[in-house]
NUMIBA-321688 format. One line per field, with one value per residue: x, y, z of N, C-alpha, C, O in turn; residue number from 0; residue in one letter. Coordinates in nm, 3 decimals, always signed. Layout:
n_x [X,...]
n_y [Y,...]
n_z [Z,...]
ca_x [X,...]
ca_y [Y,...]
ca_z [Z,...]
c_x [X,...]
c_y [Y,...]
c_z [Z,...]
o_x [X,...]
o_y [Y,...]
o_z [Z,...]
nr [NUM,...]
rest [A,...]
// end
This chain:
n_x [+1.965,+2.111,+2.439,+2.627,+2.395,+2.311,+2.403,+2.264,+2.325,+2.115,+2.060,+2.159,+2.516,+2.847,+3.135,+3.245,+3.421,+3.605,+3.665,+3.845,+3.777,+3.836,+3.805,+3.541,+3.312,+3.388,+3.446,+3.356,+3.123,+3.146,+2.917,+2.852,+2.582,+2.524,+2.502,+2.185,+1.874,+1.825,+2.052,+2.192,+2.368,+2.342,+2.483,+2.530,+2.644,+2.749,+2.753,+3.029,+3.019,+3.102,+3.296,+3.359,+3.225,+3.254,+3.466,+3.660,+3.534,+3.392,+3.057,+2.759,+2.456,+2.127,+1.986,+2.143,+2.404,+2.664,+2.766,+2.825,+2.674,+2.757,+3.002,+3.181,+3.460,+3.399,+3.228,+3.061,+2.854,+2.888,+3.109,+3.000,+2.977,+2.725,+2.650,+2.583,+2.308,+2.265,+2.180,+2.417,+2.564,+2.704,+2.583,+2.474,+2.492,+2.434,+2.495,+2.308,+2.342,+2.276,+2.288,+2.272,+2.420,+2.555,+2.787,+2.970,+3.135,+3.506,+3.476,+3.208,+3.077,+3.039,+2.861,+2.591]
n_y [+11.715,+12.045,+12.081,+11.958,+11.919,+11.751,+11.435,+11.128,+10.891,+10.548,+10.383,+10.280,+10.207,+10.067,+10.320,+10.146,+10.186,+10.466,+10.598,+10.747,+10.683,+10.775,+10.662,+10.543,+10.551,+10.777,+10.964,+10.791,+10.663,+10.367,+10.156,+9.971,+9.775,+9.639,+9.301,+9.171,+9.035,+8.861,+8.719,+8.846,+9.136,+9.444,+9.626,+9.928,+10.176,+10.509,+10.699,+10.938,+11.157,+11.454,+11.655,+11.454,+11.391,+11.183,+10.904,+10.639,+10.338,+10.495,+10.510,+10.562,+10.696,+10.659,+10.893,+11.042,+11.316,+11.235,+11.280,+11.506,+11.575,+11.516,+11.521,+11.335,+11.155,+10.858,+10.947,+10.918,+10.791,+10.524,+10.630,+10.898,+11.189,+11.250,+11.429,+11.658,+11.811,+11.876,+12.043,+12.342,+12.196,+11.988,+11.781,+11.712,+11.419,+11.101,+10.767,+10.495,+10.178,+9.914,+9.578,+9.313,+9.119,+8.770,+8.717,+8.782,+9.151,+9.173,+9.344,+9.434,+9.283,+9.343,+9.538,+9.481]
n_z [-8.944,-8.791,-8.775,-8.528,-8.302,-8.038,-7.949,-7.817,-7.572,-7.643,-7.422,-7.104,-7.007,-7.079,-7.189,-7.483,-7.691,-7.853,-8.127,-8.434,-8.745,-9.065,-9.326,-9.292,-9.037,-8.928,-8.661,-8.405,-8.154,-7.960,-7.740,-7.480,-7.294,-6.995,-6.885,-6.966,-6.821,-6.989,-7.047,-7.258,-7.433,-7.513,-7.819,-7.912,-8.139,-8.285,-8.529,-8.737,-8.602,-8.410,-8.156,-7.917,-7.638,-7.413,-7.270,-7.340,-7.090,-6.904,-6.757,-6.901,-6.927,-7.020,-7.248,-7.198,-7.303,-7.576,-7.756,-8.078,-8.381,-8.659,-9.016,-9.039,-9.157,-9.419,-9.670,-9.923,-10.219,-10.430,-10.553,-10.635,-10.450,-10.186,-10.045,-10.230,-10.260,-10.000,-9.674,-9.686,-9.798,-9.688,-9.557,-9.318,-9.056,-8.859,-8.852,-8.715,-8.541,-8.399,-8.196,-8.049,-7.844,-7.762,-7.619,-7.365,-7.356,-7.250,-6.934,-6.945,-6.769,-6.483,-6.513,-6.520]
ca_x [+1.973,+2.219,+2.570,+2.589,+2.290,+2.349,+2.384,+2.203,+2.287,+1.970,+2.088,+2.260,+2.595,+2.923,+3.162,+3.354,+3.567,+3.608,+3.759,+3.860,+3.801,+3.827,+3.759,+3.421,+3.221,+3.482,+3.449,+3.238,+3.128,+3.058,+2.862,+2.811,+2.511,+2.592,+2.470,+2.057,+1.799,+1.804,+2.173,+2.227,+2.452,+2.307,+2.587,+2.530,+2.744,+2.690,+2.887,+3.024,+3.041,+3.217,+3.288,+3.289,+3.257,+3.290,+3.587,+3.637,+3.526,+3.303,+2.908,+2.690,+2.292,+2.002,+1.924,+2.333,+2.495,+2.772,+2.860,+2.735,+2.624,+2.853,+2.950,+3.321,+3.447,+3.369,+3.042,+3.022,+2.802,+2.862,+3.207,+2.980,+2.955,+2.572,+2.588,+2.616,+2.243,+2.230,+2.208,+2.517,+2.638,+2.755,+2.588,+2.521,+2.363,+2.485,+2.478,+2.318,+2.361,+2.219,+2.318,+2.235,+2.526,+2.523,+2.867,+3.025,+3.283,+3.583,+3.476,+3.086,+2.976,+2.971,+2.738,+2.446]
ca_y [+11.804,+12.097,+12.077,+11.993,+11.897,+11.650,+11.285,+11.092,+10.745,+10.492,+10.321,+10.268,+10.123,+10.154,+10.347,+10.095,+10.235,+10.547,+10.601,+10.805,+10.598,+10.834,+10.536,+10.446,+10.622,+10.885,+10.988,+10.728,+10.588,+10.271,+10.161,+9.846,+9.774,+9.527,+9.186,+9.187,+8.991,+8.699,+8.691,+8.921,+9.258,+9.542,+9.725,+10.045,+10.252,+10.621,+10.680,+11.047,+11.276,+11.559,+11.697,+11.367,+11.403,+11.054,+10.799,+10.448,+10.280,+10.593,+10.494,+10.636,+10.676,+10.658,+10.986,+11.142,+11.335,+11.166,+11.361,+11.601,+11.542,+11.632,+11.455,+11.288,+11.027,+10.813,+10.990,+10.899,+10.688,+10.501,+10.730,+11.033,+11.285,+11.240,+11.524,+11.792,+11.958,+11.905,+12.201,+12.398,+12.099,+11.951,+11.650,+11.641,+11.316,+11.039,+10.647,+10.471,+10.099,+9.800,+9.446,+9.170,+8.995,+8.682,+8.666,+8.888,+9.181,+9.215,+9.456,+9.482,+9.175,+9.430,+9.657,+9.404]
ca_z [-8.829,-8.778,-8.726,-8.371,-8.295,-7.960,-7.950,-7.686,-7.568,-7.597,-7.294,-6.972,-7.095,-7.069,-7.352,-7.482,-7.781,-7.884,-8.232,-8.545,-8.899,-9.227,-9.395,-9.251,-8.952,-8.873,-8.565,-8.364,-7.970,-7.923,-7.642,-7.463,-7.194,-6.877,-6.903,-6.952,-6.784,-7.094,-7.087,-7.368,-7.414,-7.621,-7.864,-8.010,-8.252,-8.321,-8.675,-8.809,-8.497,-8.362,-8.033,-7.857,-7.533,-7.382,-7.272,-7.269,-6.953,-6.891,-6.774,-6.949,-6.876,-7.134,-7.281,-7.144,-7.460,-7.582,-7.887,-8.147,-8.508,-8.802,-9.125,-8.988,-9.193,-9.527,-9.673,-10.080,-10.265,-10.593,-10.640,-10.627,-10.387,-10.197,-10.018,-10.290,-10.238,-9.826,-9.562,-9.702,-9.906,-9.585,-9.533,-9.160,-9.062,-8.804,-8.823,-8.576,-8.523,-8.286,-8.200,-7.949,-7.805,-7.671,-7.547,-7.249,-7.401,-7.111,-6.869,-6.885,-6.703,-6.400,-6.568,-6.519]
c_x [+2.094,+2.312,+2.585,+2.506,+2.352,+2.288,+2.346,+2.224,+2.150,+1.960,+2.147,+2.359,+2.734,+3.033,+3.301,+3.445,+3.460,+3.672,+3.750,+3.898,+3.768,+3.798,+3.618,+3.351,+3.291,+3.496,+3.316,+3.282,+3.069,+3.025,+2.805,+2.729,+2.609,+2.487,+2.256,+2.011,+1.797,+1.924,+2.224,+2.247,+2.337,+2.437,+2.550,+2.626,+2.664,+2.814,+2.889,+2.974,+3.155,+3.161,+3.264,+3.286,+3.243,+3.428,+3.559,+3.626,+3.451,+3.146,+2.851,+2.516,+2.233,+1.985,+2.016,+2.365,+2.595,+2.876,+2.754,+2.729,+2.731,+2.852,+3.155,+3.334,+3.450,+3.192,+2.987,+2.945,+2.820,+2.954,+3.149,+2.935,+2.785,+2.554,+2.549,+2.495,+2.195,+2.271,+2.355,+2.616,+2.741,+2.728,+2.533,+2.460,+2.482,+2.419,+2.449,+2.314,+2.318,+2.276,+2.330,+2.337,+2.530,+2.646,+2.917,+3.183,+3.323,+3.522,+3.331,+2.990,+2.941,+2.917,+2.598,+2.354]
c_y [+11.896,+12.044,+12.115,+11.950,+11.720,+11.524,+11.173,+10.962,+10.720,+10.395,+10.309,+10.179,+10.158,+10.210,+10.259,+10.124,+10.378,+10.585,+10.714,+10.698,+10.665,+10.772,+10.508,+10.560,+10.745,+10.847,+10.877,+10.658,+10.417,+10.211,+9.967,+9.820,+9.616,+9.411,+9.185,+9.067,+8.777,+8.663,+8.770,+9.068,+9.334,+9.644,+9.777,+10.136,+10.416,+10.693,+10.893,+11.152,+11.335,+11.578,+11.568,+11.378,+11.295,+11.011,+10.691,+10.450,+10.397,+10.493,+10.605,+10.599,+10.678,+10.824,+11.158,+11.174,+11.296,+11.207,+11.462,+11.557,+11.598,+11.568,+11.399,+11.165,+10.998,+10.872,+11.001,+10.757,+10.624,+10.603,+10.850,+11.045,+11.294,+11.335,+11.675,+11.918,+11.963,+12.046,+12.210,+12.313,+12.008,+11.790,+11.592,+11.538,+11.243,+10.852,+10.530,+10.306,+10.010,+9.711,+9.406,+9.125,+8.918,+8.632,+8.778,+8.983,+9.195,+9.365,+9.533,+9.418,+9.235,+9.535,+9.607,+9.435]
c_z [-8.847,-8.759,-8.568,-8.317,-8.199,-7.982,-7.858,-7.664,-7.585,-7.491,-7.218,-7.053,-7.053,-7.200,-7.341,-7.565,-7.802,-7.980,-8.313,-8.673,-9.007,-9.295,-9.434,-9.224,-8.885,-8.729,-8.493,-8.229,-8.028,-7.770,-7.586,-7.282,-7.104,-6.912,-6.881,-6.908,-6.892,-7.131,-7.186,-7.341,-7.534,-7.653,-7.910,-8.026,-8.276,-8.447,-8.689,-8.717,-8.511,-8.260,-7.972,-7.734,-7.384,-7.376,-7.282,-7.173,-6.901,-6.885,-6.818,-6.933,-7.043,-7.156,-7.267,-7.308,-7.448,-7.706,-7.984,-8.292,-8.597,-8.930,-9.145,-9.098,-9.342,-9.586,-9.846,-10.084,-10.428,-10.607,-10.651,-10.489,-10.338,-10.149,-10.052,-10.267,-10.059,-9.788,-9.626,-9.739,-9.764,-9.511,-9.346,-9.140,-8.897,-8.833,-8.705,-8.577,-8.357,-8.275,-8.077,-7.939,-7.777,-7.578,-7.462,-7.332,-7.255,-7.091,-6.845,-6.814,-6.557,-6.377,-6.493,-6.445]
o_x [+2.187,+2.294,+2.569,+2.565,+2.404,+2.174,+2.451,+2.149,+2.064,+1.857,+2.258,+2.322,+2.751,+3.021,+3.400,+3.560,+3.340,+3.780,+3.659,+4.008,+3.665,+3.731,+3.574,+3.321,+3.239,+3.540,+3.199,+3.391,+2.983,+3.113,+2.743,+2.790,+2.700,+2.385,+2.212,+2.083,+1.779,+1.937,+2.345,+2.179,+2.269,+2.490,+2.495,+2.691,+2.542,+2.932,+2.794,+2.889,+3.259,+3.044,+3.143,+3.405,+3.226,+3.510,+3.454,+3.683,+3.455,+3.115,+2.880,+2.469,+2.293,+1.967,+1.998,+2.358,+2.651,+2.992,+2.635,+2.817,+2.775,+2.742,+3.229,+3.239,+3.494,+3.080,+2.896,+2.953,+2.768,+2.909,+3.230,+2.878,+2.706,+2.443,+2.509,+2.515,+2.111,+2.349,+2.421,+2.735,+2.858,+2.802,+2.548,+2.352,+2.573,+2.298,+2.533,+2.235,+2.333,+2.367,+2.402,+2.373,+2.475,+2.637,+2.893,+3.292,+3.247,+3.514,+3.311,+2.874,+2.837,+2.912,+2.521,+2.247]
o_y [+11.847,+11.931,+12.220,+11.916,+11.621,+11.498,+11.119,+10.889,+10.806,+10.330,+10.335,+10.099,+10.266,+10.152,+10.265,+10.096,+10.402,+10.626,+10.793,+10.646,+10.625,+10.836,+10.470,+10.648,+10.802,+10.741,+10.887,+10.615,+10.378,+10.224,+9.880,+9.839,+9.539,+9.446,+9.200,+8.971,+8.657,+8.587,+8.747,+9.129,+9.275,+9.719,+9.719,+10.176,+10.431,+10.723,+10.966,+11.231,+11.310,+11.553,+11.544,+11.371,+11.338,+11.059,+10.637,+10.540,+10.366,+10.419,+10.720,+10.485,+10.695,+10.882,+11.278,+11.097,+11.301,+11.184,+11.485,+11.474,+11.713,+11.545,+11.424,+11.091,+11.089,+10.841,+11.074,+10.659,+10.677,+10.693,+10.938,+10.959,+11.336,+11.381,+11.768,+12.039,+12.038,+12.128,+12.106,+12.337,+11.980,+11.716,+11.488,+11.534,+11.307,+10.831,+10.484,+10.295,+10.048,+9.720,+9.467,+9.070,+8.948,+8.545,+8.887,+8.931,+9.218,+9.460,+9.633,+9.452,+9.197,+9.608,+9.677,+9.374]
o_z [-8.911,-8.715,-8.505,-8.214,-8.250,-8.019,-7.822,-7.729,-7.563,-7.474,-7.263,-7.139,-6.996,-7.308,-7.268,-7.533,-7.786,-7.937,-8.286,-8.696,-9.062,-9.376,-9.543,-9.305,-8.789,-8.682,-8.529,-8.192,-8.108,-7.685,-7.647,-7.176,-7.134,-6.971,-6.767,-6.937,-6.869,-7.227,-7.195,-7.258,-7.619,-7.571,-8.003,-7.929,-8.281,-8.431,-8.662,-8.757,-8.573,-8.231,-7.962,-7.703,-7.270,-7.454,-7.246,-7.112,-6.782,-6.978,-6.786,-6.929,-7.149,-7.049,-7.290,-7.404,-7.339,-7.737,-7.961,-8.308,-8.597,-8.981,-9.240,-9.125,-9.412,-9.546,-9.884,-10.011,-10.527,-10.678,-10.680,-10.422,-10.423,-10.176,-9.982,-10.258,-10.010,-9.835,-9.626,-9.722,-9.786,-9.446,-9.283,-9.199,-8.844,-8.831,-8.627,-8.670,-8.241,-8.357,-7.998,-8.043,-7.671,-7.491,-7.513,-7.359,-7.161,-7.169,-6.776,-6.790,-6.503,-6.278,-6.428,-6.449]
nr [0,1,2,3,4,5,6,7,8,9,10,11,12,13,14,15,16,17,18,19,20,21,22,23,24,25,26,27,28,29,30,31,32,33,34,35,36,37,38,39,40,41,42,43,44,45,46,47,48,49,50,51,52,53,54,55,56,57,58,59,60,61,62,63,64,65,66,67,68,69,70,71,72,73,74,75,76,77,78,79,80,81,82,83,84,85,86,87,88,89,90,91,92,93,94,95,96,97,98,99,100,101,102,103,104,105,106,107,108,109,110,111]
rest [X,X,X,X,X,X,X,X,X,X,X,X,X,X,X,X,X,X,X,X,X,X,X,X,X,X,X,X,X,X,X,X,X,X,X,X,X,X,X,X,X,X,X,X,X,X,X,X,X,X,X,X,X,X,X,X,X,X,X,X,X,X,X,X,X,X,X,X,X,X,X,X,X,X,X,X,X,X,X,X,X,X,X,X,X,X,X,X,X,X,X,X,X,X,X,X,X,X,X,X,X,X,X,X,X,X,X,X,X,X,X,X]
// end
């Protein structure tokens, strides 16, 4: 997708970190729902943004932008360079990530 190109929670949740890792996922939200029906949290990660436009402790809805697409971050493979023939050698992409919790993080057990 373009550069830019908005980032949409996939659920009611609230934002629990908000970081910068050059390392890794650069620029990235993470997101944590309130306590579900079977006892279990839903975490999702959105890796290698820009423009974030989220806080911690911020609710966020299903389908709310939360950031924009770019190419922030750790983005080689195997010591070479993967994004040499992308849109304008640029790479844009984003990482998106899931996971089931089963234990309560502080601060979203009154999400539920």
């Amino acid at each position: 997708m373009p550069e830019g190109t908005p980032i949409l929670a996939a659920h009611d949740a609230i934002v629990f970190n908000v970081k910068d890792n050059p390392n890794g996922y650069g620029k990235y939200v993470l997101l944590v729902s309130g306590e579900r029906q079977d006892k279990t949290y839903i975490s999702t990660i959105y890796g290698h943004c820009r423009n974030i436009i989220v806080v911690p402790g911020q609710l966020v809805v299903a389908g709310q932008q939360i950031a924009e697409m770019s190419n922030t971050g750790f983005v080689i493979s195997g010591g070479t360079e993967y994004w040499g023939n992308a849109p304008a050698g640029r790479g844009v992409h984003f990482h998106f990530g899931v996971m089931i919790l089963t234990d309560p993080i502080p601060g979203t057990q009154q999400l539920g």
